[in-house]
C-alpha beads as a LAMMPS data file, in Angstrom:
LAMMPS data file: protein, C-alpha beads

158 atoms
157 bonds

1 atom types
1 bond types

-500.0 500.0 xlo xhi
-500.0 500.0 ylo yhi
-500.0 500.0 zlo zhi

Masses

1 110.0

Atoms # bond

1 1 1 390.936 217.539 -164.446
2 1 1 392.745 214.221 -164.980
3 1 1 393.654 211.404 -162.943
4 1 1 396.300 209.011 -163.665
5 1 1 397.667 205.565 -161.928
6 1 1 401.107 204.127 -161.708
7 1 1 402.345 201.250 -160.226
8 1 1 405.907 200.045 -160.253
9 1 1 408.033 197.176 -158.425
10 1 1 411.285 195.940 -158.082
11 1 1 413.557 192.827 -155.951
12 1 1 416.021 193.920 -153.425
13 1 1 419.551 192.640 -154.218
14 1 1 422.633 193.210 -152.732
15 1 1 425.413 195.687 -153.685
16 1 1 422.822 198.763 -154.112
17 1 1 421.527 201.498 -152.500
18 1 1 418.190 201.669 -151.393
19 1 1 416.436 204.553 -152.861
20 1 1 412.918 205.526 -152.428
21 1 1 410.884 208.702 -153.295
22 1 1 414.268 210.497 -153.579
23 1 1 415.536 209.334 -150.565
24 1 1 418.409 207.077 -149.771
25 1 1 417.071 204.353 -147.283
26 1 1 419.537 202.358 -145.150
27 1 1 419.262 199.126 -145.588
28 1 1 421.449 195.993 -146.286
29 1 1 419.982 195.588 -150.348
30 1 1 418.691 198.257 -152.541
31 1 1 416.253 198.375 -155.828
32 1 1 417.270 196.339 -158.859
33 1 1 417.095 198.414 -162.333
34 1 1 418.734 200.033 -165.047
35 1 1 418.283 203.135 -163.103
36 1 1 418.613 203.792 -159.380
37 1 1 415.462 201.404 -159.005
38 1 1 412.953 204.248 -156.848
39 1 1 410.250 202.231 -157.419
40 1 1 407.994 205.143 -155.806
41 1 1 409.276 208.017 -158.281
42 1 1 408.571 205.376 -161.273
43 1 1 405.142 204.810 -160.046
44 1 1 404.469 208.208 -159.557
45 1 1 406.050 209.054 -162.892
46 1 1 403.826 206.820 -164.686
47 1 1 400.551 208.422 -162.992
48 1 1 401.574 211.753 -164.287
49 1 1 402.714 210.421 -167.802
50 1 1 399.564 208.760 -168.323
51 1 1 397.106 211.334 -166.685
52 1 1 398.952 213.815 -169.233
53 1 1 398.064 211.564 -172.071
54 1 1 401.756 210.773 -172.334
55 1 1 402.146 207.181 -172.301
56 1 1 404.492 205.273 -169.364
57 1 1 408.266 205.412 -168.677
58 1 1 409.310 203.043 -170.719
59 1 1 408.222 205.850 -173.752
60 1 1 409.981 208.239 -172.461
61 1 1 412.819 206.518 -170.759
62 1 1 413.451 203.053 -172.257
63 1 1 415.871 200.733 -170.185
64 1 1 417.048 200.055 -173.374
65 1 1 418.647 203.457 -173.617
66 1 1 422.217 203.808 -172.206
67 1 1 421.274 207.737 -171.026
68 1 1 418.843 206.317 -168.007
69 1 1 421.733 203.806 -166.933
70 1 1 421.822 204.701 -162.931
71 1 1 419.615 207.753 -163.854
72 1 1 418.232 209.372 -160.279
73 1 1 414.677 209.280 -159.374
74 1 1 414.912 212.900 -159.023
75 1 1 415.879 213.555 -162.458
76 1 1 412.676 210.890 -164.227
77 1 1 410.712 212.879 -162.008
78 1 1 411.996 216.388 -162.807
79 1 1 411.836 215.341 -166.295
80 1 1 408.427 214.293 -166.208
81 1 1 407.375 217.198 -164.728
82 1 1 408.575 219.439 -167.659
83 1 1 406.839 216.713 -169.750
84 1 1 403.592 217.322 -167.854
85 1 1 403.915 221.213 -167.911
86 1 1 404.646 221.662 -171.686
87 1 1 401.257 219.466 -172.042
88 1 1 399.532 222.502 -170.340
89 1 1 398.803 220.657 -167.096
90 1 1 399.181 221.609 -163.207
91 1 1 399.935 219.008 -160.673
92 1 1 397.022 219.569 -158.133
93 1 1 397.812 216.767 -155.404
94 1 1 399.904 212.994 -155.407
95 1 1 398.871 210.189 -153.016
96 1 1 401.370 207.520 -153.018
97 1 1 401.811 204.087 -151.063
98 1 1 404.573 202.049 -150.931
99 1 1 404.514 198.339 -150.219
100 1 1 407.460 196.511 -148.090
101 1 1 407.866 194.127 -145.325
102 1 1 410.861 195.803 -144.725
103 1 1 413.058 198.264 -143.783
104 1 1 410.170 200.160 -141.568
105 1 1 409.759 203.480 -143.683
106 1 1 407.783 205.420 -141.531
107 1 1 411.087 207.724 -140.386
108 1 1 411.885 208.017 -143.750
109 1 1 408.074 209.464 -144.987
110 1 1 408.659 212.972 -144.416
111 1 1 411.800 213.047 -146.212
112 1 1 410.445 211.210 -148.896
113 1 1 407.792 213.776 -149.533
114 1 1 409.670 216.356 -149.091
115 1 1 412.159 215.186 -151.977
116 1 1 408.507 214.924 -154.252
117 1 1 408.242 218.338 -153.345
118 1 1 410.795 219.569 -154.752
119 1 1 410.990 217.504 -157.722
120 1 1 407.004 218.963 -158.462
121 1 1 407.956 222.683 -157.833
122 1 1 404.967 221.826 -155.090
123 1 1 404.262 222.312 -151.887
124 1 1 404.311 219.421 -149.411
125 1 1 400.568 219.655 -148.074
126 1 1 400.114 218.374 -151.534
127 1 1 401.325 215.134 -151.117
128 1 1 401.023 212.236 -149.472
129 1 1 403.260 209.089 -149.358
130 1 1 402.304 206.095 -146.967
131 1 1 403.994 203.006 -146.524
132 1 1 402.173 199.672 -146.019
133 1 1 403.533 196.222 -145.647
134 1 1 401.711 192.932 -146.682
135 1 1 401.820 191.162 -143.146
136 1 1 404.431 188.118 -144.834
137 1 1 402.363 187.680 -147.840
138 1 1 403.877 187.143 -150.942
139 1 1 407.412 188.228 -152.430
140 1 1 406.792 190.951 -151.114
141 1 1 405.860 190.575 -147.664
142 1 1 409.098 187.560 -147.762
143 1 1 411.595 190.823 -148.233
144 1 1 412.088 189.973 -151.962
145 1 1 411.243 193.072 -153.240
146 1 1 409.209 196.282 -152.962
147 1 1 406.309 197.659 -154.579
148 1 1 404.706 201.140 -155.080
149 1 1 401.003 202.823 -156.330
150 1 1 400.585 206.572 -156.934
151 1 1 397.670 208.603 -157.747
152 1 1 397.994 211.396 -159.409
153 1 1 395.354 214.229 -159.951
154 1 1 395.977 217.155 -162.688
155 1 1 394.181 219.868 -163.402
156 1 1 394.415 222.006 -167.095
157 1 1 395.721 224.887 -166.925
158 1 1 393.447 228.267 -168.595

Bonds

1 1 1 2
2 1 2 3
3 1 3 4
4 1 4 5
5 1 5 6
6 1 6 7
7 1 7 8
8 1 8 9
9 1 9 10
10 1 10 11
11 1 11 12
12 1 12 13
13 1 13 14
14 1 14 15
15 1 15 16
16 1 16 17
17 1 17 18
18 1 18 19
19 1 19 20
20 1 20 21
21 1 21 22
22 1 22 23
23 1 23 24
24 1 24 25
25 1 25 26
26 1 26 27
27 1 27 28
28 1 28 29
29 1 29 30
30 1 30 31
31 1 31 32
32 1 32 33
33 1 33 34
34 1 34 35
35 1 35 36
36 1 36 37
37 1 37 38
38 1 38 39
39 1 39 40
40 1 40 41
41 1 41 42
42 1 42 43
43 1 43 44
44 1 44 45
45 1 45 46
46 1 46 47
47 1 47 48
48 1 48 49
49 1 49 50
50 1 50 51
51 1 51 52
52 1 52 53
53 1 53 54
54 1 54 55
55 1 55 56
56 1 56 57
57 1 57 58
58 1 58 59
59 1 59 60
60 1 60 61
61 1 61 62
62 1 62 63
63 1 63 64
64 1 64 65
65 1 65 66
66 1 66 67
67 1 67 68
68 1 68 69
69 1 69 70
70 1 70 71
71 1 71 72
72 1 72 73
73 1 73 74
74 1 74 75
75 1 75 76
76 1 76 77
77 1 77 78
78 1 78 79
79 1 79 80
80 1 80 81
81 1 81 82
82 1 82 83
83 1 83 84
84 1 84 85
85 1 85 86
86 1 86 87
87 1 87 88
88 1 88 89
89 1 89 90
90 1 90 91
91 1 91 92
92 1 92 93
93 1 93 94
94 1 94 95
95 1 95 96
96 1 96 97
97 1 97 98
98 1 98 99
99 1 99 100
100 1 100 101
101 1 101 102
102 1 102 103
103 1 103 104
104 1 104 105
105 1 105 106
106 1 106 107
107 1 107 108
108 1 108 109
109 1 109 110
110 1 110 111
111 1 111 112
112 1 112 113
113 1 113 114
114 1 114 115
115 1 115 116
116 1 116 117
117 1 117 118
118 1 118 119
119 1 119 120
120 1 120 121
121 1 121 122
122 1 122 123
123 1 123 124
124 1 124 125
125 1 125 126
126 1 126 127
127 1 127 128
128 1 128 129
129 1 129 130
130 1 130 131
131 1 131 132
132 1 132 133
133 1 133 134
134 1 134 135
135 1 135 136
136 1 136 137
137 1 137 138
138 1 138 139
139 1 139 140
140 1 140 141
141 1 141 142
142 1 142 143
143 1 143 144
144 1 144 145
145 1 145 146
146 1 146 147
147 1 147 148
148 1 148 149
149 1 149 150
150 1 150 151
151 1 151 152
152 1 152 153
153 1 153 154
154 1 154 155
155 1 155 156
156 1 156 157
157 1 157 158
């Protein structure tokens, strides 16, 4: 078994959609990034890259690189997946949080998970995504920007 962390963030600007855990979010701003900014399927990329012994996105999908301009959460995360499986390792269970003062994500939490779903091959019992806010504290919680964690936990496979 192997457990990895990932943490990602990014500002809210105008002119972009707002895309989180696969999901499009309404909202007046969306993510700033090279990609489509999902700062949840980054994070959660990033705890399965580095669980797997595989490094971070930025190895594997450098900003630099004109292929991952507007790239889709979906696709890092499919990508990483195959990534993850050719390393010989099972995705047992993802916990993920999101942190953002606003929009309210709560209606969007199923959705979001099950997008995860089917970006792991996994089913949705599997995975968890919660959204927290910081109560006005910080960039974050002054609607600047939003933030994500995810645990992952993978198991070897015989």
């Amino acid at each position: 078994m192997r457990v990895g962390t990932g943490f990602d963030a990014h500002r809210l600007v105008a002119g972009r959609k707002l895309m989180l855990g696969g999901v499009e979010v309404a909202h007046p701003r969306g993510l700033e990034g090279h990609s489509d900014g999902d700062c949840l399927v980054h994070a959660l990329c990033d705890a399965m890259l580095g669980a797997a012994g595989e490094g971070d996105m930025g190895r594997h999908f450098p900003s630099a690189d004109p292929r991952w301009m507007n790239a889709s959460g979906a696709s890092f995360l499919e990508r990483t997946a195959r990534i993850v499986d050719a390393r010989g390792f099972t995705v047992e269970n993802v916990d993920v949080t999101v942190i953002a003062q606003e929009p309210a994500l709560a209606p969007h939490i199923d959705r979001m998970r099950d997008a995860l779903a089917r970006g792991l091959a996994l089913e949705a019992e599997r995975i968890s995504v919660k959204a927290k806010s910081t109560d006005g504290l910080g960039t974050i919680g002054r609607g600047e920007g939003i933030a994500a964690i995810a645990t992952v936990l993978l198991s070897t496979r015989e």
